[in-house]
C-alpha positions in Angstrom: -15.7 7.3 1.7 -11.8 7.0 3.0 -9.2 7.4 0.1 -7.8 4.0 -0.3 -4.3 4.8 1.3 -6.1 5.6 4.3 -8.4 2.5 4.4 -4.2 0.8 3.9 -3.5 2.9 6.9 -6.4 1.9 8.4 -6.2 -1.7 7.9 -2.9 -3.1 6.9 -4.5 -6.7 7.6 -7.4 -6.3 4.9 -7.7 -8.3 2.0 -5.5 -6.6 -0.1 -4.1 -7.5 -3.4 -1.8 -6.3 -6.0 -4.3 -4.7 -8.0 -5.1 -2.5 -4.9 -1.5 -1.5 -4.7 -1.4 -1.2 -8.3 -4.5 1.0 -8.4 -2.5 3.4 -4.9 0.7 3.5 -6.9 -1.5 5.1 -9.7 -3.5 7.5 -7.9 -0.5 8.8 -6.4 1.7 8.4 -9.9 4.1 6.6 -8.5 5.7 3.9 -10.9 4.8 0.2 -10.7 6.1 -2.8 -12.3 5.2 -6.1 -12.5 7.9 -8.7 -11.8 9.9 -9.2 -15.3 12.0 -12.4 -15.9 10.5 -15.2 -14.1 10.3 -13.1 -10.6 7.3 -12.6 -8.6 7.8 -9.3 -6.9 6.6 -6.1 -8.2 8.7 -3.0 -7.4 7.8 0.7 -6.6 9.8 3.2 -6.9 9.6 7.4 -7.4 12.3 9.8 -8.6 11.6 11.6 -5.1 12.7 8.2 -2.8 16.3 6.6 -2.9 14.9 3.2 -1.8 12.9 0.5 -4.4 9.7 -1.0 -2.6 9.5 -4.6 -3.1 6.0 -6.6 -3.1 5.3 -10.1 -3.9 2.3 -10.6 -5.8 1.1 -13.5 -2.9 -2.5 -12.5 -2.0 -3.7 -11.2 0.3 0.0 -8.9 0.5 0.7 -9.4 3.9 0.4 -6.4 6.2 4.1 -5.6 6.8 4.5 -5.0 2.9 1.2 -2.7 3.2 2.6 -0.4 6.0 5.9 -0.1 4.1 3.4 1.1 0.8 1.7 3.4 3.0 5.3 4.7 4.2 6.4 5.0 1.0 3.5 7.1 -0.3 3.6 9.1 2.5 7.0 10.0 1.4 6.8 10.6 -1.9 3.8 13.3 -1.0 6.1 14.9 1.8 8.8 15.5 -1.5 5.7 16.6 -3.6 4.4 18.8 -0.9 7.6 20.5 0.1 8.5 21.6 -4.1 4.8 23.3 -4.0 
């Protein structure tokens, strides 16, 4: 079965809800947090990027914010790759 960043790749447009990109962040141990203070977007971040991924907690996340997750991971792996 497809790892579930690239079923994301995949399919952007799927059914996809915060506990999906919850569960991604953890498999790739990248940190995130739930919206704090009335708010409704969770952020992701990782010591490796520069940039703080945003997410609204909406379901089904909309694909745009999926691609950008996708992105993101890849990036953070790149980083990781590159120091090994």
């Amino acid at each position: 079965m497809p790892s579930r960043l690239d079923q994301m790749r995949a399919n952007p447009a799927g059914d996809w809800s915060i506990d999906d990109v919850a569960a991604l962040c953890r498999e790739h141990a990248i940190r995130c947090i739930p919206p704090s203070g009335g708010g409704s977007h969770w952020k992701v971040s990782d010591p490796t990027q520069h940039d703080i991924l945003t997410i609204p907690f909406r379901r089904p996340v909309k694909p745009v914010y999926i691609r950008r997750l996708v992105r993101f991971v890849n990036a953070v792996r790149e980083v990781r790759d590159a120091k090994t």
